[in-house]
C-alpha positions in Angstrom: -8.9 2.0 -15.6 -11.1 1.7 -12.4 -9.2 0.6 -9.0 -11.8 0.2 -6.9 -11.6 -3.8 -5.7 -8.9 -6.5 -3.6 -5.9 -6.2 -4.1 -3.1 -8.3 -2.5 0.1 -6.4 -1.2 3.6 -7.3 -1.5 6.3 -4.6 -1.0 10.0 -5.2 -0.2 12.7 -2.4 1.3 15.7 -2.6 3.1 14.7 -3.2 6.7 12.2 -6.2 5.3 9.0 -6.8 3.7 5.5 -6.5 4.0 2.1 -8.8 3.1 -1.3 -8.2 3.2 -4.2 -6.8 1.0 -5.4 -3.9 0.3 -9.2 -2.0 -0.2 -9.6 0.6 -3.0 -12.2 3.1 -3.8 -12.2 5.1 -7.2 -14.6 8.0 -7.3 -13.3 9.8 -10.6 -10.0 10.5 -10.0 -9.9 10.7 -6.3 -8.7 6.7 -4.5 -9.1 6.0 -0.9 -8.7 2.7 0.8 -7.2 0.7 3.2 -4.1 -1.7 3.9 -3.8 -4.4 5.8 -0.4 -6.1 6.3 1.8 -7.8 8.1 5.1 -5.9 8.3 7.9 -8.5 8.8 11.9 -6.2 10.2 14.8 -8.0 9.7 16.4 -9.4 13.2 13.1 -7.7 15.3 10.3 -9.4 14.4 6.7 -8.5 12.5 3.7 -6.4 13.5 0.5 -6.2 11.9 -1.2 -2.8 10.8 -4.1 -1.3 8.7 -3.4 2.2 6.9 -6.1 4.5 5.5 -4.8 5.9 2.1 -6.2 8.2 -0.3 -4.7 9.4 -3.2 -5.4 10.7 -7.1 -5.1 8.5 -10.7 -2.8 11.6 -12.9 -3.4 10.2 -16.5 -1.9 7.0 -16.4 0.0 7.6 -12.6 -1.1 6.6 -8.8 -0.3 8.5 -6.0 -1.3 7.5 -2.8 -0.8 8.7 0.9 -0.8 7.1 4.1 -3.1 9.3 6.6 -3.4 7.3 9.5 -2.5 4.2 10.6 -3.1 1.8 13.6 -1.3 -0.9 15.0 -3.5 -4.1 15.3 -0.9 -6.8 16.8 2.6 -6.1 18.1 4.9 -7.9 20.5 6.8 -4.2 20.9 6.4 -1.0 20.1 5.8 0.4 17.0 6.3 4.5 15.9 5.3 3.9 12.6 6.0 6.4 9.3 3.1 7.0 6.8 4.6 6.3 2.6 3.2 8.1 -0.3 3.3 5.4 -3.1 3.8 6.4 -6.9 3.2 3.9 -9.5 2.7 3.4 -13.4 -0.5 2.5 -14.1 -0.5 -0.1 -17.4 -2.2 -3.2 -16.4 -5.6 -3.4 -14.6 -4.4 -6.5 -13.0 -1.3 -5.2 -11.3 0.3 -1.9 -9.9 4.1 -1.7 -9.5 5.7 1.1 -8.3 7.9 2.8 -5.4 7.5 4.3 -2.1 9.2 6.5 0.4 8.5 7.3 3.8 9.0 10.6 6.1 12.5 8.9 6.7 13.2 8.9 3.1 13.1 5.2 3.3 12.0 4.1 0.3 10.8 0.4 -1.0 8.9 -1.3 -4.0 5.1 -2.5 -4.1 3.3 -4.3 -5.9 -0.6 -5.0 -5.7 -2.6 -7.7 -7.8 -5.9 -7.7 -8.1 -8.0 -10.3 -6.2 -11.4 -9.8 -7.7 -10.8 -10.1 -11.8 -14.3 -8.4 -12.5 -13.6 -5.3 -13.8 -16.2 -2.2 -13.2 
């Protein structure tokens, strides 16, 4: 299953959630891409943010890392803490799976794809 396309971005955790699409790039087995989202916290507010990933498809697994990030729109200030993402892969529609931070916060994702032509 190829990656590469739009996806949109939904993931919740316990501090809020986040929306916004995302930008992949399959090359074999190696992904990169970019997020876009905004990132709404419970009782503070929301900030927006894009996040360069890149990451590897294991057999039927995606793992992705956050390695850098930058803050597009916030009314305070954000320290913000790259997620590697982990998720089943079993539809070429949609990718479910969990994330965790360097906090050990963790949360669920889910991407759908935006563009339904398949390469």
């Amino acid at each position: 299953m190829n990656l590469t396309g739009e996806w949109q971005f939904f993931e919740q955790f316990e501090a809020g959630f986040d929306m916004g699409y995302a930008m992949l790039m399959q090359v074999g087995e190696k992904i990169t891409g970019t997020l876009v989202y905004r990132e709404y916290i419970y009782d503070e507010g929301s900030f927006l943010i894009s996040i360069d990933v890149e990451g590897d498809v294991i057999d039927d697994r995606l793992m992705l890392r956050g390695v850098s990030y930058e803050v597009i729109d916030a009314p305070f200030a954000v320290e913000y803490c790259l997620d590697d993402r982990i998720a089943e892969l079993s539809d070429p529609y949609k990718i479910e799976g969990h994330s965790v931070d360097d906090q050990n916060l963790e949360g669920r994702f889910l991407l759908r794809r935006m563009d339904i032509t398949l390469s």
